[in-house]
C-alpha positions as MATLAB code, in Angstrom:
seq = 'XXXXXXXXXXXXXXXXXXXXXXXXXXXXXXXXXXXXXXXXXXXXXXXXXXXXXXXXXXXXXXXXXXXXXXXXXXXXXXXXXXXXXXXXXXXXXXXXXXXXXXXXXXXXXXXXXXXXXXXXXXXXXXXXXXXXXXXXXXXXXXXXXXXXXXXXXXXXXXXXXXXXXXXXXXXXXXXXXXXXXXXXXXXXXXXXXXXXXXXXXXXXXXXXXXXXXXXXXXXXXXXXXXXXXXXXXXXXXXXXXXXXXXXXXXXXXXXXXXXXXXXXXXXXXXXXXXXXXXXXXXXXXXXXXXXXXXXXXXXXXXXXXXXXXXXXXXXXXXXXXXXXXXXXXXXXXXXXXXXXXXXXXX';
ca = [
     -63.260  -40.530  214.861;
     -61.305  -41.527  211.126;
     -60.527  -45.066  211.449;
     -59.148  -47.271  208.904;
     -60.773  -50.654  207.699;
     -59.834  -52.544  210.665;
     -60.919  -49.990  212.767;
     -57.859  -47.925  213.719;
     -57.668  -44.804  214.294;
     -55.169  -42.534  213.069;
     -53.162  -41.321  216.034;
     -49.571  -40.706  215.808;
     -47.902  -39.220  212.920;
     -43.983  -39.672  211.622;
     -42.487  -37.215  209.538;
     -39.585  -37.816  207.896;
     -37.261  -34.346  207.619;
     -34.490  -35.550  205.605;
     -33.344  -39.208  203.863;
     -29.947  -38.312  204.311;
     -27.830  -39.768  207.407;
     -24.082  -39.839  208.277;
     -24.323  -43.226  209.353;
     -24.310  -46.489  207.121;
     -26.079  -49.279  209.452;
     -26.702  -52.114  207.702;
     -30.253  -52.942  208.571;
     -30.795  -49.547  207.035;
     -28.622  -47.878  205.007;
     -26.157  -50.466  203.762;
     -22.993  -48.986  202.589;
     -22.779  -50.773  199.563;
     -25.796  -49.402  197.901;
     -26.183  -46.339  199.830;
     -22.823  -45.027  198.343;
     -21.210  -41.654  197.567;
     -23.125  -41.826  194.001;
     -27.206  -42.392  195.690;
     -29.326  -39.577  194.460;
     -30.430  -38.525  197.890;
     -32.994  -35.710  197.581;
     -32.100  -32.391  196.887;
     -33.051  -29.688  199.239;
     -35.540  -28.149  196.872;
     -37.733  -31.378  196.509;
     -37.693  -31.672  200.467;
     -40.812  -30.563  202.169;
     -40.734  -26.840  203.615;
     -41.148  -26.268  207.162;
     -44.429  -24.643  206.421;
     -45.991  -27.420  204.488;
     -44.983  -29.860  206.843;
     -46.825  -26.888  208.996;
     -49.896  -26.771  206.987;
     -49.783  -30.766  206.869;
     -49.733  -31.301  210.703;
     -52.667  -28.979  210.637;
     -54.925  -31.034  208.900;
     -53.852  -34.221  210.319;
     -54.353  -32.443  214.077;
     -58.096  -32.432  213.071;
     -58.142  -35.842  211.735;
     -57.404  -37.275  215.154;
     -52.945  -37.138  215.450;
     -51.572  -36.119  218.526;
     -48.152  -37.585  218.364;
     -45.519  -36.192  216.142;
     -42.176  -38.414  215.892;
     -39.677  -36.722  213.487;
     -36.887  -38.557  211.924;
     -35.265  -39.751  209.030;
     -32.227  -40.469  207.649;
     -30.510  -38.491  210.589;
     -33.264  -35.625  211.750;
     -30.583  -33.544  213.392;
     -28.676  -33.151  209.893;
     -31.736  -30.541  208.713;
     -31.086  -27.292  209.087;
     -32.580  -25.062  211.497;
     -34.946  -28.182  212.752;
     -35.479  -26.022  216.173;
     -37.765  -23.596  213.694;
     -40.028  -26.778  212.793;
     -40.349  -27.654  216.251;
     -41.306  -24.294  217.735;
     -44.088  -24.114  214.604;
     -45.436  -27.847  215.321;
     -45.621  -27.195  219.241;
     -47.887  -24.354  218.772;
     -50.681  -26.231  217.012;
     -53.074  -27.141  219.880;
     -54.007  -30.537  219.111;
     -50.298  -31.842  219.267;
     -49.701  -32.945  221.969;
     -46.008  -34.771  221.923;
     -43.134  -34.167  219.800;
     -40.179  -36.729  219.692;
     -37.248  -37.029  217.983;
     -35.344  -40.110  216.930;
     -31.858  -39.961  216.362;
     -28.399  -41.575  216.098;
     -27.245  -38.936  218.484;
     -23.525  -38.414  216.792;
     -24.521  -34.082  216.461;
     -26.584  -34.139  220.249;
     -24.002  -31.606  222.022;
     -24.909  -30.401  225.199;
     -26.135  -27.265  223.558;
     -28.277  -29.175  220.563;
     -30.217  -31.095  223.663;
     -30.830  -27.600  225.287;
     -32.379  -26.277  222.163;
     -34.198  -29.097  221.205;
     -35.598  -29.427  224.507;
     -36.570  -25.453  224.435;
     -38.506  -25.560  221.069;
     -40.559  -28.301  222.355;
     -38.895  -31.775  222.100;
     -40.579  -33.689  224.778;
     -39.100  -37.465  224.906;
     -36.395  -38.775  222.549;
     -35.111  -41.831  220.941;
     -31.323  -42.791  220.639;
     -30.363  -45.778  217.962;
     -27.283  -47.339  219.860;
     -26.733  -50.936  218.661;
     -23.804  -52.206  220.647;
     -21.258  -51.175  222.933;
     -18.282  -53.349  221.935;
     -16.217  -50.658  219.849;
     -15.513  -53.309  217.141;
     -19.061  -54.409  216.607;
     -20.620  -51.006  216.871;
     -18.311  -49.881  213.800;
     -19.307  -53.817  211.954;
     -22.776  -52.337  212.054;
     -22.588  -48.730  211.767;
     -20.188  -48.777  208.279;
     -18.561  -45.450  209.172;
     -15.581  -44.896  211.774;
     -17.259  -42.398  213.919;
     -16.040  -42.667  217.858;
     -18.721  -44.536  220.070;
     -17.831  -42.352  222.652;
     -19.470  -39.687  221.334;
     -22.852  -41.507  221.018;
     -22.666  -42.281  224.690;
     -21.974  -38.782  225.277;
     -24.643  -37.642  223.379;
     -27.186  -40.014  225.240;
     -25.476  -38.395  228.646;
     -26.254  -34.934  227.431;
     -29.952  -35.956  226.777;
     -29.999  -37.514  230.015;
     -28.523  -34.457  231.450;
     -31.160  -31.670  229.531;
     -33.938  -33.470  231.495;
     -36.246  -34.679  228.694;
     -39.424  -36.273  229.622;
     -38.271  -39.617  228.575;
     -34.883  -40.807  226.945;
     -35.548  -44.421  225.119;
     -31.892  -46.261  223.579;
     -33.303  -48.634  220.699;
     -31.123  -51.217  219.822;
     -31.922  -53.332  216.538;
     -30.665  -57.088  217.381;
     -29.569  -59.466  214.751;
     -28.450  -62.947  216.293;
     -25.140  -63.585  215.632;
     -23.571  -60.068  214.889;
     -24.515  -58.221  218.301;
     -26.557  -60.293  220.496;
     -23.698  -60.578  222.754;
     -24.320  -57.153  223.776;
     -27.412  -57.693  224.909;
     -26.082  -57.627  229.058;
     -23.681  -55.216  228.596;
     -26.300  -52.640  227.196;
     -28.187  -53.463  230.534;
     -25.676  -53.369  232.824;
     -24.752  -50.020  231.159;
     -28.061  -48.435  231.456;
     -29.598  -49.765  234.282;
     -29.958  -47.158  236.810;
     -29.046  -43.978  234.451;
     -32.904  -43.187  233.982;
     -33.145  -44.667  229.946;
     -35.441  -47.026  228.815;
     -33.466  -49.210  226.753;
     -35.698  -50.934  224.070;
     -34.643  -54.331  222.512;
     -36.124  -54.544  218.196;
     -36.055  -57.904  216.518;
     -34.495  -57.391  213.205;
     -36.690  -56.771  210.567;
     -37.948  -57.379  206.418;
     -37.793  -53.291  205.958;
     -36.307  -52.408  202.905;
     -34.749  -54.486  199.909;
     -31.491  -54.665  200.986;
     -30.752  -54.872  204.563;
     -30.015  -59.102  203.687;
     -32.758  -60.032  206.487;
     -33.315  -63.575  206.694;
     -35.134  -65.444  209.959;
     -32.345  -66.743  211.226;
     -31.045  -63.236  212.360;
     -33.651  -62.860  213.907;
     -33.303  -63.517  218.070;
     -36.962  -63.280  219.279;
     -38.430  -60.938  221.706;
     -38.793  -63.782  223.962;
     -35.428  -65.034  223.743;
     -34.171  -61.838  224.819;
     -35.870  -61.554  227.541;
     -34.777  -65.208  228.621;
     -31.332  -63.929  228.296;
     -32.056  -61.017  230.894;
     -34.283  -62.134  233.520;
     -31.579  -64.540  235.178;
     -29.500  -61.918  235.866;
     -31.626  -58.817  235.917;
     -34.752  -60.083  237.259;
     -37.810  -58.446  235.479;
     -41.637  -58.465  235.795;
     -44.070  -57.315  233.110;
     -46.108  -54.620  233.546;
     -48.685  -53.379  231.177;
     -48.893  -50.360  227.881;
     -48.821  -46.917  229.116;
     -51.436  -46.315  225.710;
     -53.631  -48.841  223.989;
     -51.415  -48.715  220.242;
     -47.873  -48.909  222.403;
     -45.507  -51.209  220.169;
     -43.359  -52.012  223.183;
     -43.520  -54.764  225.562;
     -43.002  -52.991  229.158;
     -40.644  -54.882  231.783;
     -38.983  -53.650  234.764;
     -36.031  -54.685  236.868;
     -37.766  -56.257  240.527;
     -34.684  -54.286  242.584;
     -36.014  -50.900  240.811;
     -33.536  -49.916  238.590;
     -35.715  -48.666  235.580;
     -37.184  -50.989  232.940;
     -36.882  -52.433  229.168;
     -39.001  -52.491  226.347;
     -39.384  -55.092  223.642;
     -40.675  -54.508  219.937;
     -41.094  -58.003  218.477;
     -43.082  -57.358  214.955;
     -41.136  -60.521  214.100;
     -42.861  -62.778  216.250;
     -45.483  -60.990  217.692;
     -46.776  -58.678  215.414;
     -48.814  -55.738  216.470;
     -50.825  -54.334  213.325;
     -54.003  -54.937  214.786;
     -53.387  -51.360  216.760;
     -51.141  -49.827  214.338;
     -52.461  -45.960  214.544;
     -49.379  -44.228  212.880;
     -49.324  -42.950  209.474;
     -45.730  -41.821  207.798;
     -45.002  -38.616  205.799;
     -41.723  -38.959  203.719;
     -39.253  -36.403  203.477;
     -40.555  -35.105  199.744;
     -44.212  -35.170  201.234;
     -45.529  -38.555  200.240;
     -48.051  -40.277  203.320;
     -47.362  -44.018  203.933;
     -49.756  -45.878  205.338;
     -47.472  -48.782  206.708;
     -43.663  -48.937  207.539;
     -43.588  -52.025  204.992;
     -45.197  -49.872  202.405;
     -44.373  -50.490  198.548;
     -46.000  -47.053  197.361;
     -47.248  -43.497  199.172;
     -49.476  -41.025  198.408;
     -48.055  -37.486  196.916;
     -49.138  -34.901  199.517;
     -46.867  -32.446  198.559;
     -48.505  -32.242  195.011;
     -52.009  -31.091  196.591;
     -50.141  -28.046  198.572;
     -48.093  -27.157  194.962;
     -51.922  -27.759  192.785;
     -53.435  -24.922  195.777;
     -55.362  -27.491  197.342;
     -56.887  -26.205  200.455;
     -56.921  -27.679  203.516;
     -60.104  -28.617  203.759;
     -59.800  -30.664  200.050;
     -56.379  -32.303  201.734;
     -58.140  -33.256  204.818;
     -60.944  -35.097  202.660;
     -58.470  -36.723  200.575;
     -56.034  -37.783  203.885;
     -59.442  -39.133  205.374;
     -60.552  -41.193  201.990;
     -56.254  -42.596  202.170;
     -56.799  -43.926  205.739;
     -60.616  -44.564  205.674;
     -59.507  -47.323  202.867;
     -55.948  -48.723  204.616;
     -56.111  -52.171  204.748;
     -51.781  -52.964  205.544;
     -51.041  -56.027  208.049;
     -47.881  -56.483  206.405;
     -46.531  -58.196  209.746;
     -49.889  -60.158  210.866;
     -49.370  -61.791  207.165;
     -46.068  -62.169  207.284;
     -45.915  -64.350  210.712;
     -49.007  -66.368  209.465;
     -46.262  -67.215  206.605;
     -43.885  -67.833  209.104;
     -45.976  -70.337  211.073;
     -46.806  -72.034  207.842;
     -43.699  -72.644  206.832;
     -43.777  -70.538  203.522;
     -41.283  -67.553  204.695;
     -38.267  -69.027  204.557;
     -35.755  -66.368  203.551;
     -35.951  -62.839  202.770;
     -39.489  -61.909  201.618;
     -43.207  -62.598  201.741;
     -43.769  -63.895  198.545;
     -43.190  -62.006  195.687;
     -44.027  -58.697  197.194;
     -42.998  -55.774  194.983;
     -40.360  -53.131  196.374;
     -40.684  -51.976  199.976;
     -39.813  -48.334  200.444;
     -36.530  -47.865  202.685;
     -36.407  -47.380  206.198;
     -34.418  -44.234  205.983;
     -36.817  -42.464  203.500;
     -39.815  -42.425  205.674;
     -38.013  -43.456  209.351;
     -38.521  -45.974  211.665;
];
């Protein structure tokens, strides 16, 4: 088994189908920089659906089994059902999700997803007061329509529908309860994320951040929850569910507890370049190799020689800063450019 030099195997795979989105939320895609003018990627230097194909491929034998796709907004590719139907026929794979802002998931757009092969998927909703959802989001586009969209994936019967919300004290913490009280019962797992570092320009600073714990503290007096344990050994959530039996919640605190020590996921960008770590300052050009004729046995050795030498504990270092009092602001020390959330996903 290919594990890394912490001994971590290499898992779970997310591929990045477009960095374009028709959202603007802060924590990712600020407005302000990510204007009418950004040179988002033209369609030619985007991977094809038969790289990203060939790429799967090798990873399958390397050990991946999970496929997330995102990006920017996955559902803005075209033809994305064609990807799917191509990645669920290589036998190794053995999930496919999707994460998305749901604002395009129609009735019919759940169907089809669910057809080619889209097993479980991931809805970013970060409030349900009208006001603060359009604070965060940056673009007037009706909340109604999110919540319909997470009704229609409710609806299509996917294996699991998960709501992530991003929290950043202060700005939406107050609708913390009313996310719960709203999807209780409905059969979604909603999942709480401290707000984090990713990026250079999301303005993240500690005291935004409302811990995992916190939140919790916050539910269990009026939802009363008990933890139970990972459904998989490299699962970033925290599992709780409501004592009266009304579902569960899920916690992703890389803030405060970190969780690099299992980190098995490796990211491919939209223009084909591997990322070893969400926090990431560079990536590896993958797409070159398919354009020089590499085959895929060359690709697999050099994939293998990428993770066999990953080292990244961005988080792990960045809470031992934390605790010792030298992270103060916006940055572990003078760390050179992250990439952006939106160009390789979540």
């Amino acid at each position: 088994m290919l594990t890394d030099t912490h001994n971590r195997p290499l898992h779970d795979l997310r591929i990045s189908v477009t960095d374009r989105c028709n959202f603007r939320c802060g924590y990712c895609m600020p407005k302000s920089v990510f204007g009418r003018r950004y040179p988002f990627l033209k369609s030619g230097a985007l991977l094809r659906y038969d790289e990203i194909e060939t790429l799967v491929k090798v990873f399958a034998k390397l050990g991946v089994r999970k496929i997330r796709l995102t990006g920017g907004e996955p559902l803005l590719r075209k033809d994305l059902e064609r990807l799917i139907v191509m990645l669920s026929e290589i036998p190794a794979i053995e999930d496919i999700t999707i994460t998305t802002n749901a604002s395009l998931l129609t009735q019919s757009r759940a169907r089809s997803l669910r057809a080619a092969g889209i097993r479980r998927i991931n809805i970013s909703l970060d409030a349900l007061t009208p006001e603060i959802y359009q604070k965060i989001n940056q673009i007037p586009y009706p909340l109604q329509d999110i919540l319909d969209g997470i009704n229609h994936a409710l609806e299509t019967g996917f294996e699991a529908v998960k709501i992530n919300m991003v929290v950043q004290k202060g700005i939406n913490d107050g609708d913390i309860l009313p996310m719960v009280k709203n999807f209780r019962g409905t059969g979604a797992i909603l999942r709480f994320i401290e707000f984090m570092d990713v990026g250079n320009h999301n303005r993240w600073s500690m005291d935004k951040v409302l811990s995992g714990r916190e939140i919790i503290d916050r539910i269990n007096p009026i939802y009363p929850l008990r933890s139970v344990g990972a459904n998989y050994s490299s699962e970033v959530a925290k599992r709780w569910r409501f004592v009266d039996g009304e579902g569960e919640i899920g916690i992703i605190s890389s803030i405060t507890q970190p969780f690099c020590g299992d980190c098995a996921r490796a990211r491919l960008s939209a223009k084909g370049e591997l990322f070893t770590c969400l926090f990431a300052t560079s990536g590896y050009n993958l797409k070159q190799l398919l354009s020089q004729g590499m085959s895929e046995i060359e690709i697999r050795e050099k994939i293998s020689s990428i993770w066999a030498g990953r080292d990244d504990q961005y988080s792990m270092l960045r809470t031992q800063k934390l605790r010792a009092g030298n992270l103060k602001t916006r940055s572990v020390g003078k760390q050179s450019q992250k990439v952006e959330m939106s160009y390789i996903g979540g």
